[in-house]
FIBA-243345 format. One record per residue (C-alpha): residue in three letters; x, y, z. Coordinates in Angstrom, 2 decimals, m for minus. Example, Ala and Ser with C-alpha at 12.3 -4.5 7.8 and 13.67 -1.06 7.14 Angstrom:
{marti ALA | xx 12.30 | yy m4.50 | zz 7.80}
{marti SER | xx 13.67 | yy m1.06 | zz 7.14}
***
This chain:
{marti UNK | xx m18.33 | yy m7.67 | zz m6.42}
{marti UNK | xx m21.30 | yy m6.04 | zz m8.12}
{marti UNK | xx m22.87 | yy m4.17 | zz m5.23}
{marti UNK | xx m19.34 | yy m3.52 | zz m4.33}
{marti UNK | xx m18.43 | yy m1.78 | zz m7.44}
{marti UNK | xx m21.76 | yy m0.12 | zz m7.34}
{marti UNK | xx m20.80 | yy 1.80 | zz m3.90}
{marti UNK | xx m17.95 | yy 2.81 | zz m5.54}
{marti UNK | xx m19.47 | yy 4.39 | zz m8.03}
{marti UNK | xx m22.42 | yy 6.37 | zz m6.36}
{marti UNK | xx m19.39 | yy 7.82 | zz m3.90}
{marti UNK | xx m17.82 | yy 9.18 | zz m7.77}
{marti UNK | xx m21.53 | yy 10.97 | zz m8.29}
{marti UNK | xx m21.77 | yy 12.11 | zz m5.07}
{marti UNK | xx m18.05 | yy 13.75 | zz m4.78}
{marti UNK | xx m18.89 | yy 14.97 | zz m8.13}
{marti UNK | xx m21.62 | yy 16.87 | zz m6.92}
{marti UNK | xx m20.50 | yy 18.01 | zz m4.08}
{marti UNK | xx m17.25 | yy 19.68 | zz m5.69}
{marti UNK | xx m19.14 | yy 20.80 | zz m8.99}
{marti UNK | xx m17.96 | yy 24.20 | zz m9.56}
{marti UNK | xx m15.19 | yy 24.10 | zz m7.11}
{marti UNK | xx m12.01 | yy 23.55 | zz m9.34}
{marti UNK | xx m11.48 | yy 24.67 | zz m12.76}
{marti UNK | xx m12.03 | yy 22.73 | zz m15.89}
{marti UNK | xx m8.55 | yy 22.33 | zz m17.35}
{marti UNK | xx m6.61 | yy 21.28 | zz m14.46}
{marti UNK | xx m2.84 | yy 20.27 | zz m15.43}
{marti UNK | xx m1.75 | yy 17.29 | zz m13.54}
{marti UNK | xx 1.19 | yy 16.73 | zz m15.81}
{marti UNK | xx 2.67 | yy 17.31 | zz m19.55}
{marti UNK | xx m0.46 | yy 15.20 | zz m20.81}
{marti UNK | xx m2.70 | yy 15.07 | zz m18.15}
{marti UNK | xx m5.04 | yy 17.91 | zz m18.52}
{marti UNK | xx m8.86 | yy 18.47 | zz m17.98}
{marti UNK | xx m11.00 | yy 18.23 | zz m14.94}
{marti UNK | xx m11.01 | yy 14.82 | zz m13.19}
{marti UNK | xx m14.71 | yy 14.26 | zz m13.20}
{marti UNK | xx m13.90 | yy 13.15 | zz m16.87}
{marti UNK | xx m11.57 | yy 10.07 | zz m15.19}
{marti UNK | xx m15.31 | yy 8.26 | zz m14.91}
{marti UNK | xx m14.52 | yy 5.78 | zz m17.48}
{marti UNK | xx m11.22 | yy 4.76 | zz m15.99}
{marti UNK | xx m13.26 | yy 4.24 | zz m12.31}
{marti UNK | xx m15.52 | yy 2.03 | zz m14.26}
{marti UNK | xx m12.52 | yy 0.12 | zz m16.53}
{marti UNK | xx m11.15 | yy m0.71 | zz m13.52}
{marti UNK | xx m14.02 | yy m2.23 | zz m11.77}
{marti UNK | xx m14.76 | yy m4.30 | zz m14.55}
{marti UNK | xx m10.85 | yy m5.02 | zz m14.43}
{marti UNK | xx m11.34 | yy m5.97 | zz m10.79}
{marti UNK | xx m14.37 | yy m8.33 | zz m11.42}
{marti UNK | xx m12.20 | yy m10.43 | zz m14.49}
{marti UNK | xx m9.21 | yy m10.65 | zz m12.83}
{marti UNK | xx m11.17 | yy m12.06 | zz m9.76}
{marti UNK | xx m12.88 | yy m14.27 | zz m12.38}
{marti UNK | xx m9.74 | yy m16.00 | zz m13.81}
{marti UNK | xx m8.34 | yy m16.67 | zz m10.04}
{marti UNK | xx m11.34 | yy m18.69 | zz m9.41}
{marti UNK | xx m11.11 | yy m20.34 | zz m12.28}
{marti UNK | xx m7.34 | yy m22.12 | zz m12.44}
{marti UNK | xx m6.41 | yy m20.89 | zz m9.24}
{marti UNK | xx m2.79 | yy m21.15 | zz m8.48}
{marti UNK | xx m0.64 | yy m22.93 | zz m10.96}
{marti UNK | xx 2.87 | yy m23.12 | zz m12.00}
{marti UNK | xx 3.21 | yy m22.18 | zz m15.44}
{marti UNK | xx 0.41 | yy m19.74 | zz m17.53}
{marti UNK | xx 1.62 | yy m18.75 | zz m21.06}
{marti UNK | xx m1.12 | yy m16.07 | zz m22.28}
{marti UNK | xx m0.80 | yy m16.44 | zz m26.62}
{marti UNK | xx m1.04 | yy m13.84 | zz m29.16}
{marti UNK | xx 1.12 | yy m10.99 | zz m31.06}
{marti UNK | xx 4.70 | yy m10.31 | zz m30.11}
{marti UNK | xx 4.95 | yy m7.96 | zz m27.12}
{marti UNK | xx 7.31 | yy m4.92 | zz m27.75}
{marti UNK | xx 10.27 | yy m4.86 | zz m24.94}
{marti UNK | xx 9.77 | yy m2.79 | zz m22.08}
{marti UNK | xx 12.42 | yy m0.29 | zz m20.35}
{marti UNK | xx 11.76 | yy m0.16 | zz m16.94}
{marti UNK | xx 13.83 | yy 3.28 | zz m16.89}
{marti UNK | xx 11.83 | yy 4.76 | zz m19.15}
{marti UNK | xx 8.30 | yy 5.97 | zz m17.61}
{marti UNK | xx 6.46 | yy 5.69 | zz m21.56}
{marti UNK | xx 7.93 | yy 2.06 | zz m22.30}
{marti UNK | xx 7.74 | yy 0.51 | zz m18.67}
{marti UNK | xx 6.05 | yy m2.99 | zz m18.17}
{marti UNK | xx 2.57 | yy m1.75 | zz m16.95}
{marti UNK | xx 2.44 | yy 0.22 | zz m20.33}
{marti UNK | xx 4.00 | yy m2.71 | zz m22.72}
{marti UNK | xx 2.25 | yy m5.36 | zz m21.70}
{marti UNK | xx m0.88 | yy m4.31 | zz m21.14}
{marti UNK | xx m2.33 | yy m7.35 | zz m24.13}
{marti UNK | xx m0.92 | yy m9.77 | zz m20.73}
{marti UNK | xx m3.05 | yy m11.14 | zz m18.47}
{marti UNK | xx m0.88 | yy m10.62 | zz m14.92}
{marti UNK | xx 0.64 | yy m14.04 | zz m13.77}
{marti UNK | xx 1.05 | yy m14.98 | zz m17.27}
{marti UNK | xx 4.15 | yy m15.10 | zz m19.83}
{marti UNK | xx 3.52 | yy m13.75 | zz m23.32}
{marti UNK | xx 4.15 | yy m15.97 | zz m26.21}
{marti UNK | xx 3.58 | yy m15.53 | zz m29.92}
{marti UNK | xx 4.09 | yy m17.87 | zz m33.22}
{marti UNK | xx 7.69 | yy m16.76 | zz m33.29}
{marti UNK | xx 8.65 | yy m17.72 | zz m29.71}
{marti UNK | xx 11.34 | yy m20.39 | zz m29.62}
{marti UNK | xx 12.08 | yy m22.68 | zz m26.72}
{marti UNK | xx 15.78 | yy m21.25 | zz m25.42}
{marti UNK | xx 17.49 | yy m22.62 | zz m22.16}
{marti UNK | xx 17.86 | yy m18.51 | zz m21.03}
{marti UNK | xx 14.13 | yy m18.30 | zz m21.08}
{marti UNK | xx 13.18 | yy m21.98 | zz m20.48}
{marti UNK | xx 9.72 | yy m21.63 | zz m22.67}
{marti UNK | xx 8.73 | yy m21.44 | zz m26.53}
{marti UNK | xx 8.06 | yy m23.85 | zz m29.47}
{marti UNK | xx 10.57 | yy m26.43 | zz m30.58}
{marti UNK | xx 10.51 | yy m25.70 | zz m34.10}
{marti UNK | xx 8.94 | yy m24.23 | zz m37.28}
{marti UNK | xx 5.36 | yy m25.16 | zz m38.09}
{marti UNK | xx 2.07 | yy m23.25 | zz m39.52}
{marti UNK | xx 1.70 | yy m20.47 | zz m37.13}
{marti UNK | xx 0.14 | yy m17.33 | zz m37.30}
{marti UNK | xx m0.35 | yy m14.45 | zz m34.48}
{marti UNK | xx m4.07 | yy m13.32 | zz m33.69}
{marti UNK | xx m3.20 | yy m10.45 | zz m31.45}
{marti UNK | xx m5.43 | yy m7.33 | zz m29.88}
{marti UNK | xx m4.51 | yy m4.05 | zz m30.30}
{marti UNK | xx m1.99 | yy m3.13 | zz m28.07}
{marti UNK | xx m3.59 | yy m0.13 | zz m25.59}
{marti UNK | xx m2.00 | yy 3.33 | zz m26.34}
{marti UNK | xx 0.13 | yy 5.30 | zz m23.58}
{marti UNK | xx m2.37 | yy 8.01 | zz m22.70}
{marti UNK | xx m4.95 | yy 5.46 | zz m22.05}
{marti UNK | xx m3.40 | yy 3.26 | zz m20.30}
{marti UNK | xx m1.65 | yy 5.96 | zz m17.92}
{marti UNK | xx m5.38 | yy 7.38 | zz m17.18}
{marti UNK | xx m4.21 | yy 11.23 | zz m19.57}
{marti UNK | xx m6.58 | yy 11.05 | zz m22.79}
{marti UNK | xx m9.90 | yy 12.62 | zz m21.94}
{marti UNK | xx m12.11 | yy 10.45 | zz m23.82}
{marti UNK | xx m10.34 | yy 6.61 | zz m23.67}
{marti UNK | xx m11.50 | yy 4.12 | zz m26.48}
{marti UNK | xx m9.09 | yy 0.87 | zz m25.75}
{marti UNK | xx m8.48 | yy 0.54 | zz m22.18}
{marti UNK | xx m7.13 | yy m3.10 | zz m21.78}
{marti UNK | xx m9.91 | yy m5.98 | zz m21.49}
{marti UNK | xx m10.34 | yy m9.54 | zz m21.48}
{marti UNK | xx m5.71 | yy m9.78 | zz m22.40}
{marti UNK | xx m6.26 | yy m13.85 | zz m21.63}
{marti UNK | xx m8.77 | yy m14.79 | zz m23.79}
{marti UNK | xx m9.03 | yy m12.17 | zz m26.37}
{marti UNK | xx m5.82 | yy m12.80 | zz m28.41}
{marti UNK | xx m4.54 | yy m16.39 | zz m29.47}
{marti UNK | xx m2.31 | yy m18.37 | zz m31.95}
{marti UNK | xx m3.47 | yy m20.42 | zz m34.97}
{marti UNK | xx m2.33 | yy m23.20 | zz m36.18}
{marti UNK | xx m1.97 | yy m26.58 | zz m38.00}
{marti UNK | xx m0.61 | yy m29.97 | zz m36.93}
{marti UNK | xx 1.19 | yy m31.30 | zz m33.85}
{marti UNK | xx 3.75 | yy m29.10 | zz m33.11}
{marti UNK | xx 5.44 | yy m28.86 | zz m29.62}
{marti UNK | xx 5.52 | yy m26.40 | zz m27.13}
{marti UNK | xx 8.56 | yy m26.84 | zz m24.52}
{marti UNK | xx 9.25 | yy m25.13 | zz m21.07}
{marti UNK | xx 11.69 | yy m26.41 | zz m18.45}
{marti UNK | xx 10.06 | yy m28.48 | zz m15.73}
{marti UNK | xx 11.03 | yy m30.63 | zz m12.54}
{marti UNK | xx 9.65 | yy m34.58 | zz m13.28}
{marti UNK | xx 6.75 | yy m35.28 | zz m12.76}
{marti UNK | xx 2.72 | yy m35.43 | zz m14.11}
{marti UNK | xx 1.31 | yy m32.25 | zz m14.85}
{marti UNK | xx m1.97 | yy m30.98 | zz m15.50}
{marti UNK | xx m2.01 | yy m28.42 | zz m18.92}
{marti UNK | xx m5.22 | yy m26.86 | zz m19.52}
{marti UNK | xx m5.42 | yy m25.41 | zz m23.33}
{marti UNK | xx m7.65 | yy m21.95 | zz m22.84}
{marti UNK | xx m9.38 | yy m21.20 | zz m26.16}
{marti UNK | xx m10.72 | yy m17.41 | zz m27.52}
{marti UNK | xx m14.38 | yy m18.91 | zz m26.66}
{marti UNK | xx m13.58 | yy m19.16 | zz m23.33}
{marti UNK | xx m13.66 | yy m23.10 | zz m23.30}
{marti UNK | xx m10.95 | yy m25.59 | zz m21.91}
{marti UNK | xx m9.41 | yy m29.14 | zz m23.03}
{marti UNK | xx m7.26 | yy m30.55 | zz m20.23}
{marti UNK | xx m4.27 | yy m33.06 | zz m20.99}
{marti UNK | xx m2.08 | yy m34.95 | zz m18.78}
{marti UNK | xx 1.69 | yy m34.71 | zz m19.53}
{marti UNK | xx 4.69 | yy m36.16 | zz m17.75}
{marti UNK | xx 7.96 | yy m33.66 | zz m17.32}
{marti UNK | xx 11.33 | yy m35.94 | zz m18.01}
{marti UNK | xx 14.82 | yy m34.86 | zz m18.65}
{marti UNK | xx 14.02 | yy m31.81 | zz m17.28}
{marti UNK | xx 11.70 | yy m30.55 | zz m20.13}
{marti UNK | xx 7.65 | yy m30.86 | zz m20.62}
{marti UNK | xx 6.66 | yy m30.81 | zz m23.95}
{marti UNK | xx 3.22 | yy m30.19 | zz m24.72}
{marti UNK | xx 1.93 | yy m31.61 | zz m28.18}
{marti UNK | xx m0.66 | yy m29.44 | zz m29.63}
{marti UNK | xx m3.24 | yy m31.81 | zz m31.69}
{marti UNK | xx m3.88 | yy m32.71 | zz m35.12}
{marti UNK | xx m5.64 | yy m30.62 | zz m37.88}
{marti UNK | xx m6.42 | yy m26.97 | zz m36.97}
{marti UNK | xx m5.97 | yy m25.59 | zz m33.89}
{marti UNK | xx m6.80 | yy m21.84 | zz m32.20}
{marti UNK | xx m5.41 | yy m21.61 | zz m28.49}
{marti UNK | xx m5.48 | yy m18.34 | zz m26.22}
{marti UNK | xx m3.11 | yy m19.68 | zz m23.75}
{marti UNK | xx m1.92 | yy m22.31 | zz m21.60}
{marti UNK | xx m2.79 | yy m22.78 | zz m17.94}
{marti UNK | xx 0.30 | yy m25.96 | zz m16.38}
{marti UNK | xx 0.12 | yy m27.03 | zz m12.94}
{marti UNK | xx 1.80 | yy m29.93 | zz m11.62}
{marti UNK | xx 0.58 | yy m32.85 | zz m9.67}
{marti UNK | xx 2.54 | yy m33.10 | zz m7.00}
{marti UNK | xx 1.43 | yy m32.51 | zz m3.48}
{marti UNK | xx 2.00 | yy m29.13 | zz m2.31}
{marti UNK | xx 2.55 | yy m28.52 | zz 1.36}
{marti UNK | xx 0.19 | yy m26.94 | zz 3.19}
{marti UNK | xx 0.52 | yy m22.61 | zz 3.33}
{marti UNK | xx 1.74 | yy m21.93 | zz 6.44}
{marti UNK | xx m0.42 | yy m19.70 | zz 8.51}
{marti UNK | xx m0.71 | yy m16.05 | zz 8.11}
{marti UNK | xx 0.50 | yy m14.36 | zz 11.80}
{marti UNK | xx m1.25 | yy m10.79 | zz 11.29}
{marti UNK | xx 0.21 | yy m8.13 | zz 13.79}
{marti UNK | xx m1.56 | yy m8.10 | zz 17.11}
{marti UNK | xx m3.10 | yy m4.46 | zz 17.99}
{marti UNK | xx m0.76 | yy m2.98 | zz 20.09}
{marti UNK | xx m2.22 | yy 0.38 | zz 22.10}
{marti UNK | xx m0.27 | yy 2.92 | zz 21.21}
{marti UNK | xx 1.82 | yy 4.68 | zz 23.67}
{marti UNK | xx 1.93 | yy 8.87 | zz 24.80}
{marti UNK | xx 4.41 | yy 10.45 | zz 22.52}
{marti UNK | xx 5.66 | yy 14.23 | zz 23.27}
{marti UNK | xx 7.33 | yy 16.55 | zz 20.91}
{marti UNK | xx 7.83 | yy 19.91 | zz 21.27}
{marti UNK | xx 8.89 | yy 21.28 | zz 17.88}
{marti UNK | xx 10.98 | yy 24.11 | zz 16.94}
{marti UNK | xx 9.85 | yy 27.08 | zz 15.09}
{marti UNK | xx 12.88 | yy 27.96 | zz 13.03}
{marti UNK | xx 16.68 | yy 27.06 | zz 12.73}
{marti UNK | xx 19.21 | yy 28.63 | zz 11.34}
{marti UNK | xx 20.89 | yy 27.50 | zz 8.33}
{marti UNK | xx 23.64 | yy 25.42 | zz 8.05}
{marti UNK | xx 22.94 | yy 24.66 | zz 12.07}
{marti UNK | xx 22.43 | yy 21.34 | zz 13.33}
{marti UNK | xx 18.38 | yy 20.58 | zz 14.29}
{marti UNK | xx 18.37 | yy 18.10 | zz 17.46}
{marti UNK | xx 15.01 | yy 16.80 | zz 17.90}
{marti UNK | xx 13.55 | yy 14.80 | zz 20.55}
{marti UNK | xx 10.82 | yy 12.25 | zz 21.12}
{marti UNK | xx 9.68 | yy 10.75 | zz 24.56}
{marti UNK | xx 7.64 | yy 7.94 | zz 24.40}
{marti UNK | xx 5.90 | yy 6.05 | zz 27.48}
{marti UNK | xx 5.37 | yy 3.30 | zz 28.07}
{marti UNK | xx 8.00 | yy 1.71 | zz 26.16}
{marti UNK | xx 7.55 | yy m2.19 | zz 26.85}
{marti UNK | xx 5.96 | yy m2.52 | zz 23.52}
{marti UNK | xx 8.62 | yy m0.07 | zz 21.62}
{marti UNK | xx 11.60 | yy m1.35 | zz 19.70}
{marti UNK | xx 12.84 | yy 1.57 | zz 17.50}
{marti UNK | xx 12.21 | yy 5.03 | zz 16.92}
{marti UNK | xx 13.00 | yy 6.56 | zz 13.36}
{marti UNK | xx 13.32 | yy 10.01 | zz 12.57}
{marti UNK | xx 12.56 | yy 10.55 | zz 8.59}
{marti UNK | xx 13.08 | yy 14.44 | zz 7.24}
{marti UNK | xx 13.67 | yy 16.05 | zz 3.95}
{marti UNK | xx 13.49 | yy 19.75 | zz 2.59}
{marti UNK | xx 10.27 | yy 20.39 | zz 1.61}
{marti UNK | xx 10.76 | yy 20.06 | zz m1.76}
{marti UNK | xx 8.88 | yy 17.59 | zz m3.95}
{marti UNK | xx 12.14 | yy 16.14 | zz m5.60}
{marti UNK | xx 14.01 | yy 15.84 | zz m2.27}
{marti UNK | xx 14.30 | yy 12.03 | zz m1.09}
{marti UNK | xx 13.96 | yy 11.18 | zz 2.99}
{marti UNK | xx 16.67 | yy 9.96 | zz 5.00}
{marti UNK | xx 16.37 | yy 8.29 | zz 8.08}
{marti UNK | xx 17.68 | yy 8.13 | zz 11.33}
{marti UNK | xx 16.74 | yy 5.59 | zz 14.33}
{marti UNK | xx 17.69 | yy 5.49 | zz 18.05}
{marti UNK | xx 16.27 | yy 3.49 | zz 20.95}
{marti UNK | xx 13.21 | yy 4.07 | zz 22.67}
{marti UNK | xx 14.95 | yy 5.36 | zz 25.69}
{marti UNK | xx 17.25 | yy 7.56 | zz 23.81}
{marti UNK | xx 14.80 | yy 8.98 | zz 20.94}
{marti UNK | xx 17.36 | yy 12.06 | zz 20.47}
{marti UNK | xx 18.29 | yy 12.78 | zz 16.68}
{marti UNK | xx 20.36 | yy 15.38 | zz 14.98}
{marti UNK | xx 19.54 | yy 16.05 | zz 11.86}
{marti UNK | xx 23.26 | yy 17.37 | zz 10.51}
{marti UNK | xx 23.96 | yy 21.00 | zz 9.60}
{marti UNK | xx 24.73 | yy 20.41 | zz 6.07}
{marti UNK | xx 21.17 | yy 19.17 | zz 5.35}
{marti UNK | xx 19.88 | yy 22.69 | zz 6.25}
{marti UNK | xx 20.07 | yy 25.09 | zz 3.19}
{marti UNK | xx 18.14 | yy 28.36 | zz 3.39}
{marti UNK | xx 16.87 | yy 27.44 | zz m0.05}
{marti UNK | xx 13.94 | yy 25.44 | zz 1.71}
{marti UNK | xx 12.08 | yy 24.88 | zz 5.32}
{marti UNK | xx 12.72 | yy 21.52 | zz 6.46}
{marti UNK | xx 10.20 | yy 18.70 | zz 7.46}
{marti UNK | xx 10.10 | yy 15.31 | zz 9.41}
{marti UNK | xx 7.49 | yy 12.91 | zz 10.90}
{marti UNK | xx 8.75 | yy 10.21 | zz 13.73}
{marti UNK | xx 8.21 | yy 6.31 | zz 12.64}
{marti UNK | xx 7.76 | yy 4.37 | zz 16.23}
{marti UNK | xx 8.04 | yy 0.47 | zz 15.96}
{marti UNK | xx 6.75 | yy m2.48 | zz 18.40}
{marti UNK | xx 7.65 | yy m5.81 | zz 18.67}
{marti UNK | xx 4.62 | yy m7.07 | zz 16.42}
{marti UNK | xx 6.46 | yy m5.49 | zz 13.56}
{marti UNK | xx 4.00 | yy m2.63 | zz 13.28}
{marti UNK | xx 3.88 | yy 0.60 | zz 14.79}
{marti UNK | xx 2.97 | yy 4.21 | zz 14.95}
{marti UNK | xx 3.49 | yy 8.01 | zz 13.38}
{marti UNK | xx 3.82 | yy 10.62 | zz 15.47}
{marti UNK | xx 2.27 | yy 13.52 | zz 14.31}
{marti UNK | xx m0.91 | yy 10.65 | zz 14.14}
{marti UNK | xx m2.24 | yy 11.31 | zz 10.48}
{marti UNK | xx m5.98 | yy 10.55 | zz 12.01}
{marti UNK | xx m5.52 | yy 13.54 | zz 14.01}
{marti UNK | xx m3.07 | yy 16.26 | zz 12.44}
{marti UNK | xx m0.97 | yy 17.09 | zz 9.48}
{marti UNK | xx 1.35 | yy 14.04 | zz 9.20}
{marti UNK | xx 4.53 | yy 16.42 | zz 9.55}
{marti UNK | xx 6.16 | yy 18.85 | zz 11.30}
{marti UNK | xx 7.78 | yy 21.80 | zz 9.24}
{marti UNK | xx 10.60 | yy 24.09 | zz 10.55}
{marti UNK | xx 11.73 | yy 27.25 | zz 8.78}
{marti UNK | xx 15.37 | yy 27.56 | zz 8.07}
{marti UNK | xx 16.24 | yy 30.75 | zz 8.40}
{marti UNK | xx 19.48 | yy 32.45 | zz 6.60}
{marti UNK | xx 22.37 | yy 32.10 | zz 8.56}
{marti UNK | xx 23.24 | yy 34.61 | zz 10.66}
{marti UNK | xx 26.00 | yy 36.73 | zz 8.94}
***
């Protein structure tokens, strides 16, 4: 992981060198993303380090059923709304783990939380802020780090922690801000396990549940055999008038292999989305209908050829030419 994240960054000097001078040093890649992106460095770096602790905590616990990560309440996200979306809400979370904080109360709608009142207090981190975590601010001083461990509840006395859970004995690992863990065996019954937090003071960063009984064995990953890809001929047009139908045609050969041929085009415009159409192998004829050809904008469309491994092909092949084809529309003929 370390010589890994090493290469990674000597290619960062070495493109930075090689394009010094070349673009300007106030770029605008959005409202709030401004400035050249040789000054993204510390993000590069955040997220190796992100890379190597995630990897970390997998080899630690592994896969498990249940992980509750503890700390301060996490504000509601809106996935509709690109400043309050998950990635940027609940960035105190360690990824495969549910948030939980003093004032989270076992409910059958979210089948987790604490059965009832007690001595609890949050011990949260501070929450990274939207330009950070979305890569804008030029100089970043919170980028989100060690989520699992670094927050945590405090408390006193054996109160109960409840989640919904099939019978059975389970293994519940309490993770503390140190780093350390105390494992406890619990049986599930009812339909509930509760998970009695000990005597006198307690301070626990989360909870790490996996059950005892035998899991069946993964079933083995089929990867996609390497198919050689067949000749492909297009002959494109140069222009088309607007408001015309645009019938385009693809001959592939051999076609033993092929399953499905899919034509995807839009206007080449940014905000346009691109539909699809698919024919046979034998038959690869499209027509892309008149009323999708405005004079406003050319018009552009790559082929998508499938095989029976569930793979497939581009045509134009991005390793060897722009992956498009662009015709211009012109104005219809008056």
């Amino acid at each position: 992981m370390r010589r890994e994240a090493g290469g990674a960054l000597r290619i960062w000097e070495s493109l930075v060198k090689l394009t010094d001078g070349v673009y300007p040093q106030q770029m605008a890649f959005g409202p709030d993303d401004i400035g050249h992106w040789k000054q993204r460095l510390p993000y590069l770096e955040h997220d190796l380090k992100t890379i190597e602790e995630r990897a970390s905590i997998f080899e630690r616990f592994g896969r498990f059923d249940f992980g509750f990560d503890f700390g301060g309440p996490v504000p509601e996200a809106r996935p509709m709304s690109y400043r309050n979306d998950p990635y940027v809400m609940r960035n105190t979370v360690e990824p495969r783990f549910q948030p939980v904080d003093s004032k989270t109360l076992y409910s059958d709608e979210t089948g987790y939380g604490w059965t009832g009142g007690g001595e609890r207090r949050d011990m949260p981190i501070e929450r990274t802020p939207y330009l950070e975590v979305r890569a804008a601010a030029s100089d970043p001083k919170r980028l989100p780090a060690n989520a699992l461990f670094g927050d945590s509840i405090r408390g006193h006395g054996p109160q109960t922690f409840r989640l919904r859970a099939a019978g059975g004995e389970y293994a519940v690992k309490f993770l503390t801000p140190d780093g350390a863990v105390t494992d406890k065996e619990v049986a599930a019954r009812d339909g509930v396990l509760d998970v009695t937090f000990p005597e006198g003071e307690w301070d626990v960063a989360g909870l790490v549940i996996t059950s005892r009984a035998p899991r069946p064995a993964p079933a083995p990953r089929r990867w996609p055999k390497a198919l050689p890809r067949p000749a492909m001929m297009h002959v494109p047009l140069k222009s088309v008038a607007a408001g015309k139908p645009l019938l385009v045609t693809l001959k592939v050969w051999p076609i033993n292999n092929v399953t499905t041929v899919r034509l995807h085009y839009r206007a080449v415009n940014q905000l346009a989305k691109f539909k699809t159409l698919e024919a046979p192998p034998l038959k690869a004829n499209f027509a892309i209908p008149a009323e999708e050809i405005s004079s406003r904008w050319d018009l552009m469309y790559y082929f998508e050829v499938l095989n029976r491994e569930r793979s497939g092909w581009f045509e134009p092949d991005p390793d060897r030419a722009t992956p498009y084809y662009v015709v211009k529309v012109e104005p219809a003929a008056q």
